[in-house]
C-alpha angles and dihedrals in degrees: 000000000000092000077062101055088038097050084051094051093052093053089049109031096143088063099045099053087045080062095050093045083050097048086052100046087053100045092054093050082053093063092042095055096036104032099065084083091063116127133189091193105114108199120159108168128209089015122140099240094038081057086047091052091052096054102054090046087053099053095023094050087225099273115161113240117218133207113316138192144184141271103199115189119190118198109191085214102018133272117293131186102286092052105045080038090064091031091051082051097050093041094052084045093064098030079063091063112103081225101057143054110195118184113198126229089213093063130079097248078054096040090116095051091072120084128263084241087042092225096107120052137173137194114203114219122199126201124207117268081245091067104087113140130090089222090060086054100051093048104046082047088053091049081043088054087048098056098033111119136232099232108179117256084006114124105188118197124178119218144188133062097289085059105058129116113229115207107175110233118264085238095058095041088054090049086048090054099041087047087055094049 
Protein backbone atom coordinates (compact mmCIF):
# COMPACT_ATOMS: atom_id res chain seq x y z
CA UNK A 1 0.00 0.00 0.00
CA UNK A 2 2.53 2.65 0.62
CA UNK A 3 4.71 1.55 -2.52
CA UNK A 4 1.46 2.57 -4.10
CA UNK A 5 1.07 6.07 -2.77
CA UNK A 6 4.24 6.45 -3.14
CA UNK A 7 4.44 5.27 -6.61
CA UNK A 8 1.48 7.90 -7.24
CA UNK A 9 3.29 10.71 -5.60
CA UNK A 10 6.16 10.20 -7.54
CA UNK A 11 4.04 10.37 -11.09
CA UNK A 12 2.51 13.35 -9.99
CA UNK A 13 4.98 15.30 -7.69
CA UNK A 14 4.02 18.63 -8.83
CA UNK A 15 0.82 18.00 -7.58
CA UNK A 16 1.69 16.63 -4.53
CA UNK A 17 3.78 19.15 -3.43
CA UNK A 18 0.79 21.95 -4.79
CA UNK A 19 -1.39 19.94 -1.92
CA UNK A 20 1.34 20.32 0.85
CA UNK A 21 1.93 24.01 0.05
CA UNK A 22 -1.92 24.22 0.32
CA UNK A 23 -2.24 22.47 3.39
CA UNK A 24 0.27 24.84 4.68
CA UNK A 25 -1.03 27.89 3.42
CA UNK A 26 -4.39 26.93 5.11
CA UNK A 27 -3.06 25.68 8.64
CA UNK A 28 -1.31 28.75 9.17
CA UNK A 29 -4.41 30.93 8.31
CA UNK A 30 -5.99 28.84 10.84
CA UNK A 31 -3.81 30.01 13.46
CA UNK A 32 -4.02 33.34 12.33
CA UNK A 33 -7.98 33.51 12.45
CA UNK A 34 -8.39 31.42 15.52
CA UNK A 35 -5.17 32.18 17.62
CA UNK A 36 -5.76 35.54 18.28
CA UNK A 37 -7.97 34.14 21.21
CA UNK A 38 -5.31 32.79 22.63
CA UNK A 39 -4.74 33.63 26.18
CA UNK A 40 -1.78 33.00 28.65
CA UNK A 41 -4.24 34.09 32.02
CA UNK A 42 -4.61 30.85 34.10
CA UNK A 43 -7.46 31.21 36.28
CA UNK A 44 -9.32 27.83 37.85
CA UNK A 45 -11.67 28.96 40.53
CA UNK A 46 -12.75 27.15 43.50
CA UNK A 47 -9.92 24.69 42.95
CA UNK A 48 -7.97 23.34 45.75
CA UNK A 49 -4.58 24.53 44.76
CA UNK A 50 -5.91 28.10 43.35
CA UNK A 51 -7.47 28.40 47.47
CA UNK A 52 -4.45 27.41 48.43
CA UNK A 53 -2.75 30.33 46.20
CA UNK A 54 -4.78 32.70 47.65
CA UNK A 55 -3.92 31.92 50.97
CA UNK A 56 -0.66 32.12 50.90
CA UNK A 57 -0.89 35.44 48.97
CA UNK A 58 -3.33 36.74 51.86
CA UNK A 59 -1.08 35.97 54.97
CA UNK A 60 2.29 35.95 53.00
CA UNK A 61 1.57 39.34 51.25
CA UNK A 62 2.86 37.62 47.80
CA UNK A 63 6.09 38.22 48.11
CA UNK A 64 8.26 36.11 45.99
CA UNK A 65 10.77 33.98 48.00
CA UNK A 66 13.99 33.57 46.66
CA UNK A 67 16.67 30.79 47.00
CA UNK A 68 17.09 29.55 50.69
CA UNK A 69 19.59 27.35 52.79
CA UNK A 70 20.12 26.02 55.80
CA UNK A 71 21.87 26.93 59.41
CA UNK A 72 22.38 23.22 61.14
CA UNK A 73 23.48 23.31 64.75
CA UNK A 74 24.62 19.99 66.46
CA UNK A 75 24.69 19.89 70.05
CA UNK A 76 26.87 16.10 71.36
CA UNK A 77 24.23 16.10 74.55
CA UNK A 78 21.32 18.53 73.22
CA UNK A 79 20.87 21.84 73.38
CA UNK A 80 20.27 23.39 76.88
CA UNK A 81 19.31 27.23 78.03
CA UNK A 82 22.64 29.07 77.46
CA UNK A 83 22.92 27.72 73.83
CA UNK A 84 19.48 28.21 72.35
CA UNK A 85 19.77 31.35 74.44
CA UNK A 86 23.09 32.65 71.97
CA UNK A 87 21.57 30.85 68.85
CA UNK A 88 18.05 32.63 69.43
CA UNK A 89 20.29 35.77 69.56
CA UNK A 90 22.15 35.10 66.40
CA UNK A 91 19.09 33.93 64.58
CA UNK A 92 17.02 37.09 65.50
CA UNK A 93 20.41 39.08 64.42
CA UNK A 94 20.22 38.02 61.14
CA UNK A 95 16.53 37.77 60.91
CA UNK A 96 16.94 41.46 61.55
CA UNK A 97 18.86 41.89 58.16
CA UNK A 98 16.46 43.54 55.27
CA UNK A 99 18.18 40.47 53.00
CA UNK A 100 17.25 37.50 55.06
CA UNK A 101 14.36 35.74 56.60
CA UNK A 102 15.65 33.04 59.35
CA UNK A 103 13.20 31.00 60.91
CA UNK A 104 14.49 29.36 64.24
CA UNK A 105 14.22 25.94 65.13
CA UNK A 106 13.85 26.99 68.76
CA UNK A 107 10.51 28.89 68.11
CA UNK A 108 7.53 27.79 67.78
CA UNK A 109 7.10 28.76 63.76
CA UNK A 110 10.73 26.39 63.70
CA UNK A 111 9.47 23.54 66.49
CA UNK A 112 9.65 20.64 63.66
CA UNK A 113 13.37 21.54 62.46
CA UNK A 114 14.83 20.11 65.65
CA UNK A 115 15.47 16.42 65.91
CA UNK A 116 13.36 13.92 67.38
CA UNK A 117 16.87 13.27 70.09
CA UNK A 118 17.22 17.08 70.24
CA UNK A 119 20.56 16.91 69.83
CA UNK A 120 20.55 18.45 65.54
CA UNK A 121 18.84 21.52 64.70
CA UNK A 122 18.52 23.78 61.63
CA UNK A 123 17.25 27.43 60.87
CA UNK A 124 16.20 27.95 57.23
CA UNK A 125 17.21 31.39 55.77
CA UNK A 126 15.70 32.71 52.99
CA UNK A 127 17.02 35.23 50.88
CA UNK A 128 14.52 38.02 48.47
CA UNK A 129 13.64 36.91 44.65
CA UNK A 130 15.88 40.12 43.88
CA UNK A 131 19.13 38.26 45.31
CA UNK A 132 20.48 36.34 42.30
CA UNK A 133 24.17 36.43 42.06
CA UNK A 134 26.49 34.32 43.36
CA UNK A 135 28.60 37.29 44.33
CA UNK A 136 25.46 38.75 46.79
CA UNK A 137 25.55 35.23 48.47
CA UNK A 138 28.93 34.95 49.18
CA UNK A 139 29.06 38.15 50.61
CA UNK A 140 26.22 38.24 52.70
CA UNK A 141 27.77 34.32 53.91
CA UNK A 142 31.06 35.94 54.56
CA UNK A 143 29.07 39.19 56.92
CA UNK A 144 26.92 35.79 58.46
CA UNK A 145 30.56 34.09 59.35
CA UNK A 146 31.49 37.32 60.93
CA UNK A 147 28.76 37.52 63.23
CA UNK A 148 28.34 34.05 63.83
CA UNK A 149 28.89 33.24 67.41
CA UNK A 150 31.22 30.55 69.49
CA UNK A 151 28.60 29.01 71.63
CA UNK A 152 30.31 26.19 73.91
CA UNK A 153 29.64 22.15 72.76
CA UNK A 154 27.64 23.96 69.20
CA UNK A 155 28.94 22.89 66.19
CA UNK A 156 27.10 25.34 63.30
CA UNK A 157 27.19 24.24 59.80
CA UNK A 158 25.45 26.22 56.74
CA UNK A 159 24.02 24.47 54.33
CA UNK A 160 22.31 24.72 50.70
CA UNK A 161 23.57 25.85 47.33
CA UNK A 162 23.77 29.66 48.17
CA UNK A 163 26.15 28.56 50.94
CA UNK A 164 28.76 26.82 49.27
CA UNK A 165 32.07 27.62 49.05
CA UNK A 166 33.58 27.43 45.03
CA UNK A 167 37.79 26.63 44.68
CA UNK A 168 38.55 26.28 41.02
CA UNK A 169 40.02 23.56 40.51
CA UNK A 170 44.18 23.60 40.34
CA UNK A 171 43.65 21.93 36.43
CA UNK A 172 41.66 24.65 35.22
CA UNK A 173 43.82 27.41 36.94
CA UNK A 174 46.70 26.02 35.31
CA UNK A 175 44.71 26.02 31.78
CA UNK A 176 43.66 29.86 32.70
CA UNK A 177 47.36 30.74 33.21
CA UNK A 178 48.84 28.81 30.29
CA UNK A 179 45.79 30.51 27.86
CA UNK A 180 46.98 33.84 29.04
CA UNK A 181 50.41 33.17 28.33
Amino acid sequence: MLKRIGVIAHAHRRVVVAIWLAIIVALAAGVGVFGNSFSLQFNLPNVESAQGFDLLEERFGGDESGRSGTIVVRSAGGFNETQQSALNDYFALLDGRPDLRVVSPFSAEGARQVSPRGTIAFATVTFPAEIDAVEQFQSIYQEMKAVEPVVDGVQIEYGGEVFAEFEAPTSEVLGLAFAIV
